[in-house]
Every structure is written in C-alpha cells, then in structure tokens.
C-alpha positions as CSV (number, residue, x, y, z in Angstrom):
1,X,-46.2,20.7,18.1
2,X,-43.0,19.6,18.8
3,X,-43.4,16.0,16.7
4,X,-40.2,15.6,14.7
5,X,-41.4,13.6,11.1
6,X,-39.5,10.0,11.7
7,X,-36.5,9.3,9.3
8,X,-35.5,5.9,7.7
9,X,-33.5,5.1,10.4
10,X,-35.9,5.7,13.5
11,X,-38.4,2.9,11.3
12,X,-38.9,-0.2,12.8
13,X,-37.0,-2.9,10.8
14,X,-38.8,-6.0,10.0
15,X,-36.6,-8.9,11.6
16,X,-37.6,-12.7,10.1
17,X,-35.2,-14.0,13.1
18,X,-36.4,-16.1,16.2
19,X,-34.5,-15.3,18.8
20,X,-31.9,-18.3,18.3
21,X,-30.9,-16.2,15.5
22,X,-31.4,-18.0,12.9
23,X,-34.5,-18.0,9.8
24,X,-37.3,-20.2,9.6
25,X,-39.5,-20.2,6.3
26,X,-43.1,-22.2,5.8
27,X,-44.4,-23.6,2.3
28,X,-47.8,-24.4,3.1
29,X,-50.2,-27.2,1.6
30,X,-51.3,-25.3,-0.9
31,X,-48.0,-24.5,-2.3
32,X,-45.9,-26.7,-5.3
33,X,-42.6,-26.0,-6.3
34,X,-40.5,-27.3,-9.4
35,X,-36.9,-26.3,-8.9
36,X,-34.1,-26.7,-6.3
37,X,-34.4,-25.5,-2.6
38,X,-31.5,-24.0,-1.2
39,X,-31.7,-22.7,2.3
40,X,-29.0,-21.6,5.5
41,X,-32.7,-21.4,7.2
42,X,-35.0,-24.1,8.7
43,X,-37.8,-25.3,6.5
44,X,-41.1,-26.3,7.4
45,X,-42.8,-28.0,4.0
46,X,-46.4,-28.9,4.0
47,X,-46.6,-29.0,0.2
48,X,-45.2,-30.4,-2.6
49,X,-41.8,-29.8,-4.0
50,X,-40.4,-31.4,-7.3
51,X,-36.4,-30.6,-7.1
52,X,-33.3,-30.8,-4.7
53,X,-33.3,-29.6,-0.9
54,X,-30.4,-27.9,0.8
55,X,-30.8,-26.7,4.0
56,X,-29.9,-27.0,7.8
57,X,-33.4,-28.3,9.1
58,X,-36.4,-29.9,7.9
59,X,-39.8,-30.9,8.7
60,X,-42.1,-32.5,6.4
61,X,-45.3,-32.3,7.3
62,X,-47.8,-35.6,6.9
63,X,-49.5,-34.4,3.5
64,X,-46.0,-33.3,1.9
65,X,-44.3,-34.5,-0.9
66,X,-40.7,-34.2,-2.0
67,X,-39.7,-35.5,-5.3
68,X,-35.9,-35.1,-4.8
69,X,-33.1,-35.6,-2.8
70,X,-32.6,-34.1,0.5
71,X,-29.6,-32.7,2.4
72,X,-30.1,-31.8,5.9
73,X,-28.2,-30.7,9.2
74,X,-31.3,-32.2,10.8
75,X,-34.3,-33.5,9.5
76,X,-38.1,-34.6,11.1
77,X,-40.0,-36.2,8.0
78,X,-43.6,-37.4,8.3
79,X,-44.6,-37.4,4.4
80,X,-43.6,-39.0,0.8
81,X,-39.9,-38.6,-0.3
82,X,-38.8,-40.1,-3.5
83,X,-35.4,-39.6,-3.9
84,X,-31.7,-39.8,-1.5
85,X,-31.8,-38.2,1.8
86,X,-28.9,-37.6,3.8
87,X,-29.0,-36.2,7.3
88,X,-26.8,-35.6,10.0
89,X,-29.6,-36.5,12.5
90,X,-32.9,-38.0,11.1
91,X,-36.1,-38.6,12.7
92,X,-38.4,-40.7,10.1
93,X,-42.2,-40.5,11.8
94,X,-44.7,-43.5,11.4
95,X,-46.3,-41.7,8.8
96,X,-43.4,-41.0,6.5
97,X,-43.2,-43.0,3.3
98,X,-39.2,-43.0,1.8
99,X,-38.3,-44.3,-1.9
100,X,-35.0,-43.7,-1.8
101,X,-31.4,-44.0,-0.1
102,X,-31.1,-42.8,3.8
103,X,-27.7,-41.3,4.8
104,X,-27.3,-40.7,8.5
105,X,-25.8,-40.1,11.6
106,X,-28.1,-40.2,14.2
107,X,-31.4,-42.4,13.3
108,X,-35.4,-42.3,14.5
109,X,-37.3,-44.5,12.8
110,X,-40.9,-44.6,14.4
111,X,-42.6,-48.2,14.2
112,X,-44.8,-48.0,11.1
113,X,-43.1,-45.8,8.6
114,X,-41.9,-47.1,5.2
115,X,-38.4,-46.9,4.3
116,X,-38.0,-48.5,0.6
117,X,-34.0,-48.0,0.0
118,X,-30.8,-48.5,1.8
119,X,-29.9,-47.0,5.0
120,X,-26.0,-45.9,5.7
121,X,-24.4,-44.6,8.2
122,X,-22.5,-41.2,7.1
123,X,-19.1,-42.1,6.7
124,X,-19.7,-45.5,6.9
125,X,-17.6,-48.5,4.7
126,X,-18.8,-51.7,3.6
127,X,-16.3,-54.4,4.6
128,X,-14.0,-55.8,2.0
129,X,-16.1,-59.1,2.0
130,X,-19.2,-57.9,1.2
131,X,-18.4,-54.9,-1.0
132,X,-18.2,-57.3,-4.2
133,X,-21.9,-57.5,-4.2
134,X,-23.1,-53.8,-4.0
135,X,-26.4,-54.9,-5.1
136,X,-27.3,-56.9,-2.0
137,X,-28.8,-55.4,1.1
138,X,-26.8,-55.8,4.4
139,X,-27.8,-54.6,8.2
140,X,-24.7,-54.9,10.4
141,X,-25.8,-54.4,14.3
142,X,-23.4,-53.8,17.0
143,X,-24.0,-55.2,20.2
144,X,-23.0,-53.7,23.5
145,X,-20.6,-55.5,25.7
146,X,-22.6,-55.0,29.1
C-alpha cells in the first residue's frame, strides 16, 4: 500500500571486489585465449593462453599453459610456460614446467619442477669478468658469514 517502486539508485550494485579491495578474475580449463592479457587484478589461469601477461598476481594452475611471457607483482606457477617470466616474488611448484628466462626477486623453486632458461635476479649485473661470454650459464651463491 505504501511500497514506493525502487529507483536506480536504491538497486543493489554488483561489486567483483574481495574485501582487500582489489579484483580477482578466473579463466577456467576449458577456456583458450590468443592475445595479450593485461590486468591491475589477480589472475587465476587454468587454461591455455597464447600471448603476453600483465598483471599484479598469478596462479597457474597444474593443467595451464601459457605461451608467452609473464610480468607479475607476484606469481604461484604449477603449469607449462614457454616464454620470459619476470616476478617480483615467484613461487615455481613441483609441477611447473618453464622454457624460458626467470626474472626475480624473491624465489620458490619446489624440488621437482623444471626450469629450462636462465634465472636473474631483478636488478641484478653480471660481473665484468664473466659478461664477455653472455652465452654461458653462471650460478653465483652467497654465503652467510655466521
């Protein structure tokens, strides 16, 4: 009797936010995309994608593949990646298979995962002695002083 029709504004809005504010978007297994990914949101990819990825987290799920480079704030990878990858922090799980450069900052590598390609540090330079032979694989470990 009194029932007042609702306007646009007293609608409920759709809101695609978790509560840390920020978006999180899901390409399942059965999905394949040809063309370049570019995301401010987390990414969860369980297919396959054929083309660059931009965005400020990943995870790769076992059955993915990513033909491509990858460029991450973070990044959790557990499937095929053939192409560069460069990560601020990196987890590469047991089942991941990388063909391709590894750009890092912080650095998980689970026992059994595959890494075919260099791994660098961000930021990091080759010293003067060694950078004559850019071909050549080097691993420099640091030791504590304990």
């Amino acid at each position: 009797m009194f029932s007042k029709k609702p306007t646009p504004e007293d609608k409920p809005v759709a809101n695609n936010r978790n509560p840390s504010g920020s978006t999180f978007s899901v390409l399942g297994s059965d999905t394949a995309i040809k063309g370049d990914i570019s995301a401010s949101a987390d990414l969860h990819i369980d297919g396959r994608v054929e083309g660059d990825i931009v965005c400020a987290g990943l995870v790769q799920g076992e059955t993915s593949e990513i033909v491509g480079g990858v460029s991450a704030e973070s990044a959790r990878l557990a499937g095929q990646v053939h192409g560069s990858i460069n990560a601020r922090e990196l987890v590469i799980l047991k089942t991941a298979r990388i063909h391709g450069d590894v750009h890092y900052e912080a650095l998980t590598i689970e026992q059994g995962a595959q890494v075919d390609g260099r791994l660098s540090p961000r930021g990091a330079q080759m010293p003067k002695d060694l950078s004559a032979n850019e071909s050549e694989s080097h691993l420099i470990l640091a030791t504590s002083s304990d």
